[in-house]
N, C-alpha and C positions, 0 to 999 in steps of 0.2 A: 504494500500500500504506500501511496506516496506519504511525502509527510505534510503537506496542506491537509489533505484528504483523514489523515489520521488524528489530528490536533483537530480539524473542523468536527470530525464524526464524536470525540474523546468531550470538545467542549459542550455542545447540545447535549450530549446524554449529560455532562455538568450540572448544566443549567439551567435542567429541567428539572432533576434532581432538587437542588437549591430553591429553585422556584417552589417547589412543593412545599418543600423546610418552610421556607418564609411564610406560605402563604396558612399553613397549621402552625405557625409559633403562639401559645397562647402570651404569651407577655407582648407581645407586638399585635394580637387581636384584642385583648382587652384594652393596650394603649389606644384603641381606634374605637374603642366600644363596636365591637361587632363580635357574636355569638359564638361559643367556643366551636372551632371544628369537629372536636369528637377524634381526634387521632388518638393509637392508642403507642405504648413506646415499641412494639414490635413494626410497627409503620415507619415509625421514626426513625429504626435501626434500619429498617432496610431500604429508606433514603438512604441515609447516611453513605450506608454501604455503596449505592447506586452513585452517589455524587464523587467517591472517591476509588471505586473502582479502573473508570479509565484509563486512568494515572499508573494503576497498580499493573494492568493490563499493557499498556506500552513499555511499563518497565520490562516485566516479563519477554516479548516480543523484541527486547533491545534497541527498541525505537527511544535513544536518551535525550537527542535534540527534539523529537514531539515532546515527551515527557517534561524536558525543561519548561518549550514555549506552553502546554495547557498549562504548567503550575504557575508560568507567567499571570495568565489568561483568567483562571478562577477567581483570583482575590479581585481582577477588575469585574467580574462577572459578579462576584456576590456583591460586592458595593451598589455597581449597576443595580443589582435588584433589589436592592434595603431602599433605597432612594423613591419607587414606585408604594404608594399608600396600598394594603390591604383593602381589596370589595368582598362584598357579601355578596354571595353567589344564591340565586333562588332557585325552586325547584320547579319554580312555574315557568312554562315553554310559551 
């Protein structure tokens, strides 16, 4: 795999990951007054797991300059994402 292609496919599974974290953090949903998500910590863990996987994955595959530029990549992606307010998501279509 090239290593555009590796680092781009490495950072969306990231920061989808992340996105998820943020958007179940209860202390950042109560900061907004919006209703607790209901995550439970086995969900959490296996974000967790998901957001820091790729990294763990390129190592493996000895892809180290991917490796390097995601772990560049992540901390601007989470910031990026803290910076976006939490919405309440309805179940009405």
């Amino acid at each position: 795999m090239t290593l555009l292609l590796s680092v781009t496919i490495s950072s969306i599974v990231t920061a989808t990951a992340l996105g998820l974290l943020l958007w179940r953090d209860p202390k950042r949903r109560r900061a907004h007054r919006l209703p607790r998500a209901g995550s439970t910590r086995r969900q959490t863990q296996l974000l967790w797991l998901g957001a820091i996987a790729p990294g763990v994955i390129l190592m493996i595959q000895g892809e180290g300059a991917a490796f390097v530029l995601w772990a560049a990549i992540t901390p601007m992606l989470a910031w990026t994402l803290t910076l976006s307010a939490p919405t309440q998501r309805t179940g009405k279509a």
